[in-house]
N, C-alpha and C positions, 0 to 999 in steps of 0.2 A: 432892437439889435444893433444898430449904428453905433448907438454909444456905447457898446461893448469894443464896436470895431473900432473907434476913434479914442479911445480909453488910452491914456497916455501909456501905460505901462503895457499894454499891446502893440501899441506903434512904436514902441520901441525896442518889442521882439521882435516885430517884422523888420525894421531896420538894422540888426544885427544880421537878422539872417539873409538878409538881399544883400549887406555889402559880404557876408561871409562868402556867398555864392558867387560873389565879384560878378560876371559875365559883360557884356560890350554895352555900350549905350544904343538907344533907340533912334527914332528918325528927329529929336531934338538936339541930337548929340551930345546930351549931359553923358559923365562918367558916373561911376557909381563914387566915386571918393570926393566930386561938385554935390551929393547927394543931400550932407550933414545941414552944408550951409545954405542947400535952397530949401531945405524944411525949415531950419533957424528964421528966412526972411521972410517965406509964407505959407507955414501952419494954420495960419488960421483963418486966412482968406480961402486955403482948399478945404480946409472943417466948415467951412460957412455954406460954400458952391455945393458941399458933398451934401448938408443940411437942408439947404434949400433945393435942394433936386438938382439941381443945375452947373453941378459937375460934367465937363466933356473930355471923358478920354482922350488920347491923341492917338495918331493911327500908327500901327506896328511898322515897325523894318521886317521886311521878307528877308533872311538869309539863306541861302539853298546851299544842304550838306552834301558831299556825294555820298552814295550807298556801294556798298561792296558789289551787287549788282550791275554796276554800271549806272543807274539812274540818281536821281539827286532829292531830298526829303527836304520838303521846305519848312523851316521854322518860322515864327515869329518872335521876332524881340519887342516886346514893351518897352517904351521909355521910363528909368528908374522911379520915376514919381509912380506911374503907375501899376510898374509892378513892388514898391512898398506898399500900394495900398488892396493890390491885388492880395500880398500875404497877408496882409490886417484880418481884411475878409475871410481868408483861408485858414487860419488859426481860430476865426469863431466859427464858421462853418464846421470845421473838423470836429470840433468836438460836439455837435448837436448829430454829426451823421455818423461818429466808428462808430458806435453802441447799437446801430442796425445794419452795420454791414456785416457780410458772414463768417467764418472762421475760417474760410479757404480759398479768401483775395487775401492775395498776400504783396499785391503792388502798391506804392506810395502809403504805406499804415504806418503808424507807431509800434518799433519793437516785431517787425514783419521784413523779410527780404525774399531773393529769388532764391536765396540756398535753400528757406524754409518748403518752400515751394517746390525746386526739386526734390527734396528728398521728398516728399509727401509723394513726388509722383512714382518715387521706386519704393515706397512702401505699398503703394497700389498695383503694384506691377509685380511685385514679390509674394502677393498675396494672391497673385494668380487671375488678374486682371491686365491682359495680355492685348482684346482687341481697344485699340486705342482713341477715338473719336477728335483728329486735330483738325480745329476751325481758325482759318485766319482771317481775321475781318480784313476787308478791304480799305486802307487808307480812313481806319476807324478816326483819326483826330477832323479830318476834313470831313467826313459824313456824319457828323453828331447833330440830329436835330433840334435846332435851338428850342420848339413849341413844345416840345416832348421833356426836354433837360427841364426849362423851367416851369413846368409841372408837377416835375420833381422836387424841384427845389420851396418849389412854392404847399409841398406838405409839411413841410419842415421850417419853414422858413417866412414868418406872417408879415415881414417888416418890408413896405413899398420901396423905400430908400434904397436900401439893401439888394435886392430883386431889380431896381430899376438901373443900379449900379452893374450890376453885374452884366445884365441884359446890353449895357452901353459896350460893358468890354468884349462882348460877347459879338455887336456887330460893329464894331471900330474897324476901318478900313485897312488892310494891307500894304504897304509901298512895296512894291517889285522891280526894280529897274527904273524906278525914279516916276513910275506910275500910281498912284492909288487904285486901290481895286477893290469893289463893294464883296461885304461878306453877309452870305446870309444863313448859313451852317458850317457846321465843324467851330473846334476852339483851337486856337495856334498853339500847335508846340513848342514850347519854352516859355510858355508865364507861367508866373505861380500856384495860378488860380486851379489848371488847366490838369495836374494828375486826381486833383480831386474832384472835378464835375467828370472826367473819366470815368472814377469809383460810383459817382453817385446815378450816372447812370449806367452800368454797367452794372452795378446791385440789384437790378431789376431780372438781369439774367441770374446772376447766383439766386435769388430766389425762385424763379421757376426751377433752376437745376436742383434745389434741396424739396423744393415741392416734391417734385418726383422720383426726389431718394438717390437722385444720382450721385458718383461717384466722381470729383469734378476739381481740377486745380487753376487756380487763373491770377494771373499776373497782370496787372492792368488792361492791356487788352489782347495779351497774350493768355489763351486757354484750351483745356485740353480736358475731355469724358473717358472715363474709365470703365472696360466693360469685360464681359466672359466670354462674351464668343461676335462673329461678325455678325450675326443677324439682329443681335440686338444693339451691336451699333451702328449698325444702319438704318433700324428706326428711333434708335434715338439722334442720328445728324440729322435724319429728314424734319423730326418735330423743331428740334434747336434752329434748323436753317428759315424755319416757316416762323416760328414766333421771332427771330431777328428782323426780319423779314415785313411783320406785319405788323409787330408789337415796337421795334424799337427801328424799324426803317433804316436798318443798318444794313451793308451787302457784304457778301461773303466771294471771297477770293478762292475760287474754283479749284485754279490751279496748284494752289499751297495750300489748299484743304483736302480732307480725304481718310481714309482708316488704316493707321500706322498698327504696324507687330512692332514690338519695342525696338529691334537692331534696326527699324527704319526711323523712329521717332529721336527727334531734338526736340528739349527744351530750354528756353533760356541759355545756349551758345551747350549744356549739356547732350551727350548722350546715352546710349545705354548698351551694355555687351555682356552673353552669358558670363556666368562666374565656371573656372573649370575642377575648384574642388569638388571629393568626392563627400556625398550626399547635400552636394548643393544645387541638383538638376533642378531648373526649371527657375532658379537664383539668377539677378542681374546685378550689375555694381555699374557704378559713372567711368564714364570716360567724358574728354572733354572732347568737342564734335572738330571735325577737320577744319568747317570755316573758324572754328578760333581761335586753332595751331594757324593757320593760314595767316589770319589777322594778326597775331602777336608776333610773326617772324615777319611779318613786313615792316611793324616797327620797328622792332630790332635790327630789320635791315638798313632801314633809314640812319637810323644813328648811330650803326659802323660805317656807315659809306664812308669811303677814304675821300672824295672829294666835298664832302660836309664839314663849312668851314666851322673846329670846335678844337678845343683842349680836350687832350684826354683824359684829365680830371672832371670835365663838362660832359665827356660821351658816358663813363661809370656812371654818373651821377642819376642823368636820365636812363639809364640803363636798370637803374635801380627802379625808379622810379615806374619804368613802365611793366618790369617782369612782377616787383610786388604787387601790384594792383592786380595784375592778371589771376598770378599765383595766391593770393588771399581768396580771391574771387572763385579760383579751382582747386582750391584746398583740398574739397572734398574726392576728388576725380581719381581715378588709376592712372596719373600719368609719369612714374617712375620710368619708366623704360626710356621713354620718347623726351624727358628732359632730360635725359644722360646726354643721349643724342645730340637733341640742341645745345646743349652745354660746350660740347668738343668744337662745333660749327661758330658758335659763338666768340669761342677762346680764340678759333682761328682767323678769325674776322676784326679780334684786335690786335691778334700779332701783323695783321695785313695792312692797319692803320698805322702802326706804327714804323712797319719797313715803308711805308710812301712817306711817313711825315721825316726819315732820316732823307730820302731826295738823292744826295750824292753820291758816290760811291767811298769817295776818302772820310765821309762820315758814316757812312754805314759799315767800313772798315772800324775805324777807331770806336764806336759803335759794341763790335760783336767782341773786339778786343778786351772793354771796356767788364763785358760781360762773362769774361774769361773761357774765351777762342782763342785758340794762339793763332798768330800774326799771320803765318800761310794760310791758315783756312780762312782766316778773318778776308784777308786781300783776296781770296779765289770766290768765298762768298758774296764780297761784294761789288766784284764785278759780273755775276752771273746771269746768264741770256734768261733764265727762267722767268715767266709771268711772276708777278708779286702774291696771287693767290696758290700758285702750288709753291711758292718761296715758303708762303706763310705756316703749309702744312708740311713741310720740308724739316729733316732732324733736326737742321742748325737753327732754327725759331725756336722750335718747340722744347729743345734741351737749351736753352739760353734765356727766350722771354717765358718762364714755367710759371703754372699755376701761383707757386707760392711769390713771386713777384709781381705777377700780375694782383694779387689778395693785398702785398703790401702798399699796392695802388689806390686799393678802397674794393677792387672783384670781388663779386659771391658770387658763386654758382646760384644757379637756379636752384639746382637739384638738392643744394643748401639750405638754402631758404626755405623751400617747398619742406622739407624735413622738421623744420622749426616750427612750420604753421601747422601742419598735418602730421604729427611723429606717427601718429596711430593707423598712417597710412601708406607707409612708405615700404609694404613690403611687394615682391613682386608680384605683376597679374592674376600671374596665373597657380599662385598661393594666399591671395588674399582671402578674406573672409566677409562677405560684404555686412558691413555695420549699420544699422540705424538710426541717427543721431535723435533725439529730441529735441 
């Protein structure tokens, strides 16, 4: 199997897609664009070390993100050498393990996402599968038993080489504040390697879950059992919590675990509200959950802030940038109403950038003049005791800097775009019809 992974026309998928992924360099400090030309100088001396067994990974940068809770998720960064050869590995690997993993992990697959996966879960839920079995594993990337994984790996996987590489990247030391720190479970988050030994153990549980006929959606290590009534999802958390437990030495996080009715369940930043057409009792459709309005208007706050130093060409641009991703992302959701909303707060937030960026008052005279105010209002406007944010919501912004000039800017509405992505969804709530996508 090595020389599948070391296969020139492999290594150079993987080096496409590590520089595609860009990301920072490791604790050697190559960038990933020094990448091309330290393969050019020594390919063949690490084909040799990787051959002879005697390959030694070098040890991760620890970077700690903060979490919306308050707390902070530490990742690991590989140094680019090693995460090109982490994907090598990952590209043969993959294909020897999708053809037995199940049809309803829908995390890190080919041709599989979380939309896929939500709606599977409101097909399950429409179908009158109401009590809900949510398990959160506990800091799952840091508690993955390495003896247990490569047990795994080692059904699948007969080449020592291979198994012994992996195993290396598997206990390669951490840097944390300029300390090394020994690992001897879990796989770091952020190599390559690392959403696929997720899947491959974590297929251990989708099989027991289809052993026993359950109804089951799971997202890497985000998942969730589908049941009819509470009693029987109460013994099926008990069974699920004992075989994680015993079989895969995983622990379950108590408190973010539990038996959700659907208006309490989130998945995947979704969540779920009755539908109020008539003969659609008992009918749920998406809504997207509060933490991910919450999170999308903080960015958006960021990048109106009036003392963010940026052109307003610069602020649209990423403005674009961050509502599309969202908006692709909740395509599917009811959330017409509430991006009308943010749409007006949004506009008002540029008219508020742009009264700070005119500054003076003799320019924000000539300014409003410019705009076609006549000259008294112009000069009373702009010397006005009013805050700059009710300035902004104020007649004389909003009939002067108006939508359609703010569009000739480069603006789209949210509620624009969201229309273009999802036409088929853009009618109001509380008329919609909830749809099933395939």
């Amino acid at each position: 199997m090595i020389e599948q992974v070391l296969n020139r026309r492999n290594i150079i998928q993987a080096y496409r897609q590590v520089v595609s992924n860009k990301g920072s360099a490791g604790v050697d400090g190559m960038p990933v664009k020094e990448l091309y030309d330290h393969l050019t100088n020594n390919r063949e001396q690490i084909e040799s070390d990787i051959r002879a067994g005697i390959y030694q990974p070098q040890a991760i940068r620890g970077v700690e993100i903060p979490k919306s809770n308050g707390k902070v998720r530490l990742l690991g960064v590989p140094t680019v050498t090693d995460r090109l050869l982490q994907q090598a590995v990952g590209q043969v690997l993959a294909i020897k393990f999708e053809m037995v993993f199940e049809d309803y992990s829908y995390g890190f697959r080919p041709n599989r996402n979380a939309q896929q996966a939500v709606l599977k879960a409101l097909e399950y839920i429409n179908s009158g599968y109401h009590h809900i079995v949510d398990i959160d594993l506990k800091s799952f990337f840091d508690e993955v038993d390495h003896c247990i994984l490569l047990q795994l790996l080692y059904r699948k996987v007969k080449c020592p080489l291979t198994l012994r590489l992996i195993r290396k990247w598997m206990r390669a030391p951490i840097q944390i504040n300029g300390k090394l720190v020994k690992r001897r479970k879990g796989v770091p988050q952020g190599s390559p390697l690392s959403p696929l030994l997720s899947n491959i153990m974590l297929n251990e549980l989708d099989k027991e879950l289809e052993k026993q006929g359950f109804r089951y959606v799971r997202y890497a290590d985000d998942f969730s059992i589908y049941t009819k009534s509470n009693t029987a999802a109460r013994k099926i958390g008990n069974s699920i919590f004992l075989f994680l437990k015993n079989k895969l030495k995983l622990p379950i996080n108590r408190e973010k675990s539990g038996i959700r009715k659907p208006v309490n369940f989130k998945v995947l930043g979704y969540g779920f509200v009755p539908t109020y057409k008539k003969g659609e009792k008992g009918k749920y459709q998406l809504v997207a959950s509060e933490k991910s309005w919450k999170s999308l208007k903080e960015k958006l706050k960021t990048i109106t802030r009036k003392t963010t130093p940026m052109r307003f060409d610069e602020r649209i641009q990423k403005l674009k940038e961050v509502s599309q991703g969202w908006l692709n992302y909740f395509r599917m959701a009811s959330i017409h109403g509430k991006l009308k909303e943010l749409d007006g707060w949004l506009r008002n937030r540029l008219r508020y950038c742009i009264w700070h960026h005119w500054k003076k008052p003799e320019r924000k005279r000539k300014n409003l003049i410019q705009l076609g105010v006549d000259p008294e209002h112009a000069y009373q406007w702009s010397r006005t005791r009013m805050g700059g944010w009710a300035t902004a919501q104020s007649p004389i912004l909003i009939t002067t800097i108006t939508l359609e000039r703010l569009r000739k800017r480069g603006y789209e509405a949210l509620l624009t775009y969201y229309e273009k992505v999802a036409p088929h969804l853009n009618e109001p709530l509380y008329t919609r019809t909830v749809r099933t996508v395939v």
